[in-house]
C-alpha positions as CSV (number, residue, x, y, z in Angstrom):
1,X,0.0,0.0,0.0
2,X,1.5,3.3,-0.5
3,X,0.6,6.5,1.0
4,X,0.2,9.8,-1.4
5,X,0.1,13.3,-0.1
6,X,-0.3,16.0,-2.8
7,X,-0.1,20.3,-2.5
8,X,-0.1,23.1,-4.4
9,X,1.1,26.3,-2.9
10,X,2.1,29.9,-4.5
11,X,4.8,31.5,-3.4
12,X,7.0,35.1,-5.0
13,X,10.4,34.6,-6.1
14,X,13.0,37.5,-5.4
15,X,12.0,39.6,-7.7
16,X,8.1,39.6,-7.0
17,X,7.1,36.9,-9.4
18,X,4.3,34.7,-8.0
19,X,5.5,31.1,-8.4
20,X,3.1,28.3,-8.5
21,X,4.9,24.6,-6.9
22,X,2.7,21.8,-7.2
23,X,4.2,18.4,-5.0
24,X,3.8,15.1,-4.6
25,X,5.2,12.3,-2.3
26,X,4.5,8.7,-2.1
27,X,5.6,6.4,0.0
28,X,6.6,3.3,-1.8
29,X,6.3,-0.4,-0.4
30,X,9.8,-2.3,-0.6
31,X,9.4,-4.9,-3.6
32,X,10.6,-6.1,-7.3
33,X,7.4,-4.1,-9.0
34,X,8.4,-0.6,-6.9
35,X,9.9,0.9,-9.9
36,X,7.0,0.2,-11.8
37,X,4.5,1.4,-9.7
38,X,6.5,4.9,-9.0
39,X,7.1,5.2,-12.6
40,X,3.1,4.9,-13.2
41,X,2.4,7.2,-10.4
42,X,5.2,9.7,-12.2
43,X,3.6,9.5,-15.7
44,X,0.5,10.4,-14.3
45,X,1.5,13.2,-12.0
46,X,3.6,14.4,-14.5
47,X,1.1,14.3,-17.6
48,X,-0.6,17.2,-16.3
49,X,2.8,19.5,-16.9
50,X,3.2,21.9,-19.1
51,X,6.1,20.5,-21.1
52,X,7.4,18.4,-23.8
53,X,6.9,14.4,-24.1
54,X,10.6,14.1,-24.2
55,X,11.2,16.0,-20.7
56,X,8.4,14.1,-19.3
57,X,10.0,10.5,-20.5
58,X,13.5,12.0,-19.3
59,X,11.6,12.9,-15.6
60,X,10.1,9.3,-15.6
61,X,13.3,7.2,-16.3
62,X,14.9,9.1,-13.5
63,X,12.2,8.4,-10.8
64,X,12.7,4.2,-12.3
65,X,16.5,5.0,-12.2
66,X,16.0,6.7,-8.7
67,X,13.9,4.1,-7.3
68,X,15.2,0.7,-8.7
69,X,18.8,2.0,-6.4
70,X,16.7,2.6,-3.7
71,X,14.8,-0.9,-4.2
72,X,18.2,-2.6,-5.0
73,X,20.2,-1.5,-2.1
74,X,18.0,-1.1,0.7
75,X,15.3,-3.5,0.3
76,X,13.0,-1.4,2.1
77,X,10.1,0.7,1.4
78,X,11.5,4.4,0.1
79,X,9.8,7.5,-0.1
80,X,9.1,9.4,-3.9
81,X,8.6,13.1,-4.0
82,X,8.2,15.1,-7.1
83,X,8.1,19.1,-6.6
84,X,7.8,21.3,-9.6
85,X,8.7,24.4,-8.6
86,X,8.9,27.2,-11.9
87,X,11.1,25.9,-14.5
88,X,12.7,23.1,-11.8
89,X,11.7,19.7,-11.0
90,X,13.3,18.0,-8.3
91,X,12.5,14.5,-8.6
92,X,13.8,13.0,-5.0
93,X,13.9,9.2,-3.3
94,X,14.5,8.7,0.5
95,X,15.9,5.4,1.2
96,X,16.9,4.1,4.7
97,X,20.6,3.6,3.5
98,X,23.1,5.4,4.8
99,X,25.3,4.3,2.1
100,X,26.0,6.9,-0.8
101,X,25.5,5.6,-4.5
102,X,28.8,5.3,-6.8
103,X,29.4,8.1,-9.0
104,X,30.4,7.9,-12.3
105,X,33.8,8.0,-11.5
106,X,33.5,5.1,-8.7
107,X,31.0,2.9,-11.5
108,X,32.1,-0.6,-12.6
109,X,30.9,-3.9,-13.2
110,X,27.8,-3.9,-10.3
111,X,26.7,-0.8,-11.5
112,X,27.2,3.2,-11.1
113,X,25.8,3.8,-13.8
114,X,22.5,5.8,-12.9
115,X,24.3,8.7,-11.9
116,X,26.1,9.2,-15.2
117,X,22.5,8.3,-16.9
118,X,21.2,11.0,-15.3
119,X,23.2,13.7,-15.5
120,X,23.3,12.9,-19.5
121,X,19.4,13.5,-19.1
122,X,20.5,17.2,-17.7
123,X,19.0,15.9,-14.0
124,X,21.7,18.0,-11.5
125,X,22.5,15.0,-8.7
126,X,22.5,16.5,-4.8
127,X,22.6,13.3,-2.5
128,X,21.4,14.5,1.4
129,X,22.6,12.2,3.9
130,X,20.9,12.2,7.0
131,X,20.7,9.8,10.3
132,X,19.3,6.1,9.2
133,X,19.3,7.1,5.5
134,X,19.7,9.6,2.4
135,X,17.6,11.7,0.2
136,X,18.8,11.4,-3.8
137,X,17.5,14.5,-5.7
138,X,17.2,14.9,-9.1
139,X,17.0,18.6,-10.5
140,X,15.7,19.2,-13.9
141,X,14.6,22.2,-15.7
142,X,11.5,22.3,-17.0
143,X,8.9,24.5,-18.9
144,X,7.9,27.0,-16.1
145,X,4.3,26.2,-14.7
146,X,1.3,27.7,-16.8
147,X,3.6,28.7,-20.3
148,X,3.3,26.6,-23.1
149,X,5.5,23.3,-23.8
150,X,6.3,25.2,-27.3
151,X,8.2,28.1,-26.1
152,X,10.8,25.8,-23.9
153,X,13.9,26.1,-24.7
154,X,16.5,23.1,-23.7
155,X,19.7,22.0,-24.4
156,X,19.7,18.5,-25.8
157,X,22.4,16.3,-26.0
158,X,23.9,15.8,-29.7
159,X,21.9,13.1,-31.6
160,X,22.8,9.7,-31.1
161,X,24.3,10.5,-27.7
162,X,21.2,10.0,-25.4
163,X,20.9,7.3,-23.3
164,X,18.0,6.4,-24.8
165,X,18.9,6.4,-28.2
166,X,20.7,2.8,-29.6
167,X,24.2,4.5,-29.6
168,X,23.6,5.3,-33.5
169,X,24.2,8.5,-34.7
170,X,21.3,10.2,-36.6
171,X,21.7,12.1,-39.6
172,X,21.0,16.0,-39.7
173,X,18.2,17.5,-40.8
């Protein structure tokens, strides 16, 4: 069973600007279909964002990317919260690890490779360790809340480089 609590709130940024954040956190049961059901409860969350398909597919693989880590080396229940604050998301997973995930640097045959995943995706990695576990965040930018998905602008990586794509190159135009 997993518990859901969802807010919206406005707030003004520094220079008077009302910003709208919209949240949501689920506590997630420890088990093999985890990652599924937080990247189900993602797509929908997320589907009602005012940005592209791509960022939204990008957001989703880090919550399963995110999750699956927290699944593999805790096996315990974790906590998924997903704040969209202007043009940030901050996609973050509590675990009750203590232990902090291999960076891309530290990566090898049992894995590290999330990190470097994500950070390909444009997701900024803080890790927040705290007594009996660690908070992962994710940071993305995003179209700002309330603007349309066609005026976003984003850096992409080149073709062919994206962790999604089948490492071949596509040709221009």
């Amino acid at each position: 069973m997993t518990g859901t609590t969802s807010t919206l709130t406005h707030t003004s940024s520094p220079t008077g600007d009302r910003l709208m954040e919209r949240q949501l956190a689920v506590a997630l049961p420890y088990g093999p279909h985890t990652p599924h059901i937080a990247r189900q409860i993602a797509a929908r969350w997320l589907a009602d964002e005012a940005d592209t398909p791509a960022r939204r597919c990008d957001a989703v693989l880090i919550v399963s990317e995110l999750v699956t880590n927290a699944v593999r080396h805790t096996r315990q229940p974790c906590t998924l919260t997903l704040t969209r604050r202007g043009n940030q998301l901050d996609i973050a997973v509590a675990d009750h690890s203590e232990m902090l995930p291999d960076t891309p640097t530290t990566s090898g045959e049992h894995g590290g490779y999330g990190i470097a995943l994500i950070q390909g995706l444009g997701g900024r990695i803080k890790v927040v360790p705290e007594l009996g576990g660690k908070t992962v965040h994710a940071a993305l930018d995003v179209t700002p809340l309330n603007q349309p998905a066609a005026h976003a602008t984003r850096a992409r990586l080149n073709p062919g480089t994206s962790p999604r794509d089948s490492g071949k190159a596509t040709p221009p135009g």
